[in-house]
Structures are given as C-alpha cells and as structure tokens.
N, C-alpha and C positions, 0 to 999 in steps of 0.2 A: 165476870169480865166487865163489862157496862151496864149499868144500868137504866141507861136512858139517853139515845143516840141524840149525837153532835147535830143537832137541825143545821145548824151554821155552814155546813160541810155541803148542803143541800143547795144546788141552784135555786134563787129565787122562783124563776120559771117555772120548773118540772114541779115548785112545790105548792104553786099558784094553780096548776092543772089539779092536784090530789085535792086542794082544798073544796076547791069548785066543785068536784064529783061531791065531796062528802056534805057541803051545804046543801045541792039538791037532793039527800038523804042519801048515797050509796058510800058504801063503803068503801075506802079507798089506801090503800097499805103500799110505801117502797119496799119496790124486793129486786132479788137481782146481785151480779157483781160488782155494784157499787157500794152496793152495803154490805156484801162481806169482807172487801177490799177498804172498805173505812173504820170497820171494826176491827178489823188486820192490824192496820197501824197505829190506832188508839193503844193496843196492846205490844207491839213489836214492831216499833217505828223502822225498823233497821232492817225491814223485810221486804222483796217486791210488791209496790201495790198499783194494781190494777196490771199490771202485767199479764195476767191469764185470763186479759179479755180477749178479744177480735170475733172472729164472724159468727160463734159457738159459747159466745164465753160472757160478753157486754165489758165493752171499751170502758177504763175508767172515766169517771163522773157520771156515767151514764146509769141514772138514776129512773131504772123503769118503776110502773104503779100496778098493781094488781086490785082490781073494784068488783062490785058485787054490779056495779050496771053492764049489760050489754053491748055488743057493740054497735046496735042502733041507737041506745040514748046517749054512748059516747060522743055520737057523730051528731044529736040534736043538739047536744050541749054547749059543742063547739066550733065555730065556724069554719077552723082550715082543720081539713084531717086528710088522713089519706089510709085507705084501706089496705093495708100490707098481709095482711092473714083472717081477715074476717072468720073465716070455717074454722081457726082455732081461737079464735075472740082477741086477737091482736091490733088494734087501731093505731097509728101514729097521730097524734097530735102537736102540731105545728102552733108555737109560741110565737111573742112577736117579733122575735127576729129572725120568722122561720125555722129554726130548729126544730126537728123532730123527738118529739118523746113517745115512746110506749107504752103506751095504757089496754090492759090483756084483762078480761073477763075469767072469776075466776072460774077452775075447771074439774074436770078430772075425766081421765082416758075411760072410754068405753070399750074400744077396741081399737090394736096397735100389730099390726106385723113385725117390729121389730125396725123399723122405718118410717112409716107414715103413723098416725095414729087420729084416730075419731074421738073429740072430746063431748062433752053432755055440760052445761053451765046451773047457773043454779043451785050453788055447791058453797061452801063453806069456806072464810080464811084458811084454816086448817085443813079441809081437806085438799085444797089449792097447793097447798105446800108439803101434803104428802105427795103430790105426782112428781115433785121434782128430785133431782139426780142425789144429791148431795146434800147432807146435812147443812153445812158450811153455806149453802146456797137456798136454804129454806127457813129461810128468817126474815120477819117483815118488821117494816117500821112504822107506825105512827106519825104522822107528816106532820100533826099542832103540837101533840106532845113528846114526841121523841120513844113514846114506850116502846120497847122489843117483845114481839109475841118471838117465843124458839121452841116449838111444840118439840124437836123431834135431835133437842141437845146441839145444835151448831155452836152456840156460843161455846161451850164445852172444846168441842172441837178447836175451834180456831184458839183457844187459849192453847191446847194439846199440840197443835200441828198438826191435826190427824185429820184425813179424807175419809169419811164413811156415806155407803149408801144409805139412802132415807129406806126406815124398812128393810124388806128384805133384798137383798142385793141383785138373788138370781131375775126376781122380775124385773127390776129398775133396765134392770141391762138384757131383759129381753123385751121389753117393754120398746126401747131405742139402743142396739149394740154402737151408738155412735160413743154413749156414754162412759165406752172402755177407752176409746182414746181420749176423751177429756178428761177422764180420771187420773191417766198416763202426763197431760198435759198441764194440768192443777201442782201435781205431785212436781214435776220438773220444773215449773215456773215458781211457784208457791212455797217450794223446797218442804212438803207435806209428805209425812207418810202415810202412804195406805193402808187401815184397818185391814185387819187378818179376814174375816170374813170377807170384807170387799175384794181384796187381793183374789182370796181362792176363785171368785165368780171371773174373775176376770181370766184368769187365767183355763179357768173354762169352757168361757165364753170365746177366747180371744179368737179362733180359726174361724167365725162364723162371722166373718165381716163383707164378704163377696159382695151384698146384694145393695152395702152403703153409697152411696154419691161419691164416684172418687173426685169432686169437688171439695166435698169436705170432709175427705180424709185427707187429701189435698193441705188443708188449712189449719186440722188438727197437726200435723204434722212442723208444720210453719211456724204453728202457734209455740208449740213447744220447742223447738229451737230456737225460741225469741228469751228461753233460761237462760239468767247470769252463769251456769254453767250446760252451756248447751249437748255437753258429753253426758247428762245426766237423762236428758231425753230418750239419748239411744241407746243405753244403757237398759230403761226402763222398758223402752218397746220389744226391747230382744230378752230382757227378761221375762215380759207377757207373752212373748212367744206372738207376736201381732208384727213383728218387723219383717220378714222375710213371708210373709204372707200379705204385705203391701209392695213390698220391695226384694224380691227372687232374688233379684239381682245378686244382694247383699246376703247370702248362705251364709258364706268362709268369710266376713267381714271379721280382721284380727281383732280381739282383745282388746289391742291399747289404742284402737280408734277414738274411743269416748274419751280418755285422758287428751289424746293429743287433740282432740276440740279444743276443751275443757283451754289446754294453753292457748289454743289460737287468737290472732288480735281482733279479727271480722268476728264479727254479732249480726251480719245480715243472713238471716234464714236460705236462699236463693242458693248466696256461698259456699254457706255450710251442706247444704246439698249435692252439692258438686267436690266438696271437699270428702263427703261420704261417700260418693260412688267414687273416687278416685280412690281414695283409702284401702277401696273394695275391690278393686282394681278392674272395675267397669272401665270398659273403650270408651272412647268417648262417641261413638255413632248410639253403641246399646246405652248409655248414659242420658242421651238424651231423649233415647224412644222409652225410659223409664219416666223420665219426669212429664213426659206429653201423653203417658197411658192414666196418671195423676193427674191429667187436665191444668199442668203450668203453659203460664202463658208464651206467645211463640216467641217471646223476649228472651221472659226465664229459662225457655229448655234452649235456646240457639244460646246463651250467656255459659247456661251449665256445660253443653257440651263445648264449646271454646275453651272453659276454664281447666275442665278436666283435660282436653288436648293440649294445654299448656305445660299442665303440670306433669302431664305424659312423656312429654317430651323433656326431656333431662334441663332442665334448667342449668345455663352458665353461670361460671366461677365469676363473682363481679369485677375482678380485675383484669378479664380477658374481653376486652371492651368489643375486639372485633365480633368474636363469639357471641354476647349481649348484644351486637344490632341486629347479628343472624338469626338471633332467637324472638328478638322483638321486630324485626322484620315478619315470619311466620306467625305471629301470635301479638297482633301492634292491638284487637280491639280487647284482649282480655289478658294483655299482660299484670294490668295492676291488681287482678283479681287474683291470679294464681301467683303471683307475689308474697300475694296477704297471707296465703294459706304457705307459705313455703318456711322450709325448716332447715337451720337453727334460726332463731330469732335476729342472731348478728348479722350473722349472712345477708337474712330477711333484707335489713334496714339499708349495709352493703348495696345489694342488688337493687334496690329500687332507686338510691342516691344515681346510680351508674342510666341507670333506665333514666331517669328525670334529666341528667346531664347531655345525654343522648337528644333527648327532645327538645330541650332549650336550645337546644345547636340547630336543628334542625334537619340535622343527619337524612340523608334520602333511605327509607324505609320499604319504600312499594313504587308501583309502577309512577304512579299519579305524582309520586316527586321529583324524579327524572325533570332534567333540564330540556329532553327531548322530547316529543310526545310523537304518535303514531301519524302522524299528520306532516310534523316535520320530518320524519325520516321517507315518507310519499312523496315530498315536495323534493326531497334529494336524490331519487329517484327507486326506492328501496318498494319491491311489489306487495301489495297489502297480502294478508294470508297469516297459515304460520310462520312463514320462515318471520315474518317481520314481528309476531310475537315472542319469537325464541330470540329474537335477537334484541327485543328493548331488555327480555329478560336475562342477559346475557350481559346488560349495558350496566344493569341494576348490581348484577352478581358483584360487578367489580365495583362497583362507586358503595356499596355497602360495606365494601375494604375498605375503601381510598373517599369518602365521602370529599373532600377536596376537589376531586374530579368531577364531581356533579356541574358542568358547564355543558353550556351549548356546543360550544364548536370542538371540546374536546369530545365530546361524546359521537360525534357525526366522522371526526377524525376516525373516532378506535373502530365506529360500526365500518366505515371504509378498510381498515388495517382486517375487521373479520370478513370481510369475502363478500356482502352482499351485492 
C-alpha cells in the first residue's frame, strides 16, 4: 500500500508534541483513526474518510501519539495538559491554540471484565498495538520519518476492505464486547467487510452486551447511522443478531426498512431513529421511552417521539391545503422532520412547498396566533376556566379553515354567535 506516510497530512501541532517526547528520548509513534483514515484515501480516495470517527472511534485529523513515557513525564514535559484517563495512561496535551491532543502510554490489559480493563505500562510498541480492536487500527507512524510499523497486516487490510480482529478475535471482544458494535460501525461507515473469523466471534458474542454503558451503545448506534448508506447499519446489527437486544422494540422490524433508509434524503442519525421506530411501528409514547432507556438527550427523544407521531398520523395529500394546516397545526414543531422521511419523494417535495407556503402566509396554526387571546375574551366578559379554553379552541377550529377570519373583532363576534 504505502510505504512511507504523508507527514504533510500531519498537523504541525500534534507533530510538534510527538517530536518533543522523542528528543527527550521516548518514544513516540501516531496511532489511531487518523491514520487509518489517511491511509484509506491515499489508496481509495473515493471512499469515506474519517467518517467512523466520533466518541469510540477518533474524529478525523485527530492525530493521537502513543510513547514509551508515562503519564507523569508527559505532564513534566509539558506545560498545559489535562489529565483525561491517567489509570489508563491517557494525557491530553494542549498546543498553542489550545487544542487538545492525545498522548497514551504504551500498555497492555492485565485484567478486563469485558468493560473496564487494568492496564500494566512498560510495554512495547508492538505489544501496544496488539491490545487494540482491529488490524486496520493497529498501525503506527513515525512523526520525522513517516515509516509505518504494521505488525499485525493492517495495511493489507485496508487495501482488501477487510475488518479483522487483531489476534484472536474471541478475546478482543471479551476483552471490551463494545468492540462488536464498532466493528458493526467501521463496516457500515467504511463500507468494509468483516473477516469470517471476526464475523463468527461476533455473532457469538453479540447477546452479551447487557452490562455496556447505554451511553455508548447509544453512540455506536449514532455513529453508524452517520454511513452514506445508513440502511446498511441496520442491516448489519440485525444480522449480528445485536439489534433487538438493544432495541426490543424493533422484533418484527420489516425487511425493506434498511433499503427505504438507504433512499431517504435526511442523513441526521436522531431522524433516522425515529424513522426506525416508526418503520417498526413503535407508538410514539413507547418510541420515545426507547430512545431515553439509550440515554438520548431530552431534546433527541421529545424530537423522536414528535416525529414518529407525525408520521403516525396519516400525513395530507398536498393539494388539500385545509387538511395540511390541520395536520401542521397538530405537528407545527416537527413537521419538517417527518416530511423528510415521508414517501414518495414527489409527494415528499409536494408537501413541504404546501407546508412552507402555509408559513409564509402566516396562516394561524395554534392557540398563540388567534387575533384573540384569553385576556381579551375576560375583558368581553367570557369566565376564565375551561369553558373559555374550549372556546378560543373552538375559535382556532374555524380560523384554521377560514385563516382569513383570524381578526379581532370577527373572532369576539363568532365567540358571542357560540353562547358564551
């Protein structure tokens, strides 16, 4: 593949940290998803890169160092640091514009539940790079020369397409069973297949995730949904047999769920979420106590369950404009969400012209645009309670017809004409 990585590709910074450790004699190697991610496109420019970073994975450019110093001579080395994982020999170091880089001690597990793990330092490039997940991810670079150490065939890999565990697979992945869903997540963003050995462990493996963070199962989940074909995610996780063991919900999830992603125009994860439970044909109350038992935020699961109750509700023909404000009336903060996900595509484009047309008018939509307000109709002498919220809702009913009649004094007329 390469024989001798692009330094250029290298922040000056992050490369200015690696040099400094190795002048005061330690050794100091890039490793990480920026360097598989730039070896990626040296050979297959036309491929995602850096895509299957985020909070499991290392954002592209993010260029981490792996050294033989500690993370106390890290931190005497250098003046801003901040200590993010010391107990696994993790240090950030802060360049001068602030930014933080990663500089990790190299390691290896002593002992690992399958979640936490105790590392021992002291240890060898090589053997630093046997503790990690993937081949494709166990390759360092050389910060002055660019040389590639690849003890354990990555480069191989990445020219193949292929995801293999480092070693033997079943430990990798009992070692951290997180590993089964970044595998899942590499493979859909990366558009990699999974070695047959690694497959089988996974597939093994896959029912014994109970005891992971559903924060970042959470993420893994996210993360892969953020693939140029995000039907390929879901595909992968219900083929590991790992989908309905994060998401019950989704048993009887049909077939051609993952294709009609796959066409969808939204790429935001959150959406597509919500586009899965509805597929699924989650309520939208159970919808949302799914995405909140996965620790989304109170944003993301009140957004999800709005959108699946949108789409719930039969979406209008866009030429039936009364119908479109009644429905955008019920569903005004996440119409344009469950728009995006709505089918055929014509229709799609249809329907939201008609929605946008609507809004530029200004059409009264909810209580809050009434020409009356619950103050005026006290001042006219109408007694506060329900009767006077049945009744501005009653005022709305009709001006949501007749948007035209949205005035003050017609509206105080017609609550007079109903009886108060």
């Amino acid at each position: 593949m390469a024989d001798a990585f692009p330094l250029g590709s290298i922040p000056p910074p992050v490369r200015a940290i690696a040099i400094r450790l190795r002048e005061a004699g330690h050794e100091a190697w890039f490793v990480g998803g920026a360097v598989r991610d730039t070896l990626l496109a040296l050979r297959w420019p036309e491929r995602p890169r850096g895509a299957a970073g985020g909070a499991a994975g290392g954002a592209a450019g993010d260029f981490d160092i792996a050294t033989s110093a500690t993370p106390d001579v890290v931190r005497r080395l250098f003046s801003r640091t901040v200590a993010i994982g010391v107990e696994h020999g993790t240090v950030a170091v802060l360049d001068e514009g602030g930014a933080a880089h990663e500089v990790t001690t190299f390691r290896r597990d002593v002992e690992t539940d399958g979640r936490h793990a105790v590392v021992q330092f002291g240890v060898s490039l090589v053997e630093d790079l046997a503790r990690r997940d993937f081949t494709v991810n166990a390759v360092a670079v050389h910060p002055e020369t660019g040389e590639i150490v690849d003890p354990f065939g990555g480069l191989a890999d990445l020219e193949a397409l292929v995801l293999r565990a480092v070693g033997d697979p079943a430990q990798r992945f009992l070692e951290d069973r997180l590993r089964i869903l970044r595998a899942l997540r590499f493979a859909a963003v990366l558009g990699f297949e999974i070695e047959s050995g690694t497959w089988r462990e996974i597939t093994a493996q896959a029912r014994d995730l109970a005891h992971l963070s559903r924060e970042r199962v959470r993420d893994e989940w996210l993360g892969a949904l953020e693939a140029a074909r995000p039907g390929d995610a879901v595909r992968l996780w219900a083929k590991a047999g790992v989908l309905t063991g994060v998401w019950p919900e989704l048993e009887s999830l049909p077939q051609a769920v993952p294709g009609w992603l796959d066409a969808s125009d939204s790429r935001d994860p959150v959406l597509l979420t919500a586009a899965v439970l509805w597929r699924g044909e989650v309520a939208p109350e159970a919808a949302e106590a799914a995405v909140r038992r996965l620790r989304f935020s109170n944003r993301d699961a009140a957004r999800v369950a709005a959108t699946v109750a949108a789409l719930t509700d039969s979406l209008p023909a866009p030429g039936q404009v009364r119908d479109v404000r009644r429905w955008l009336s019920r569903h005004r903060e996440s119409a344009h969400d469950a728009i995006a996900l709505s089918e055929p595509r014509s229709r799609r484009a249809d329907l939201l012209a008609t929605v946008r047309a609507i809004e530029a008018a200004g059409d009264p939509l909810s209580l809050r645009d009434l020409a009356v307000s619950g103050e005026d109709l006290r001042a006219a002498g109408v007694p506060p309670g329900k009767a006077m919220g049945d009744l501005l809702r009653r005022l709305l009913d009709e001006v949501i017809d007749q948007p035209y009649r949205n005035q003050r004094e017609w509206l105080l007329s017609r609550a007079r004409e109903l009886g108060w």
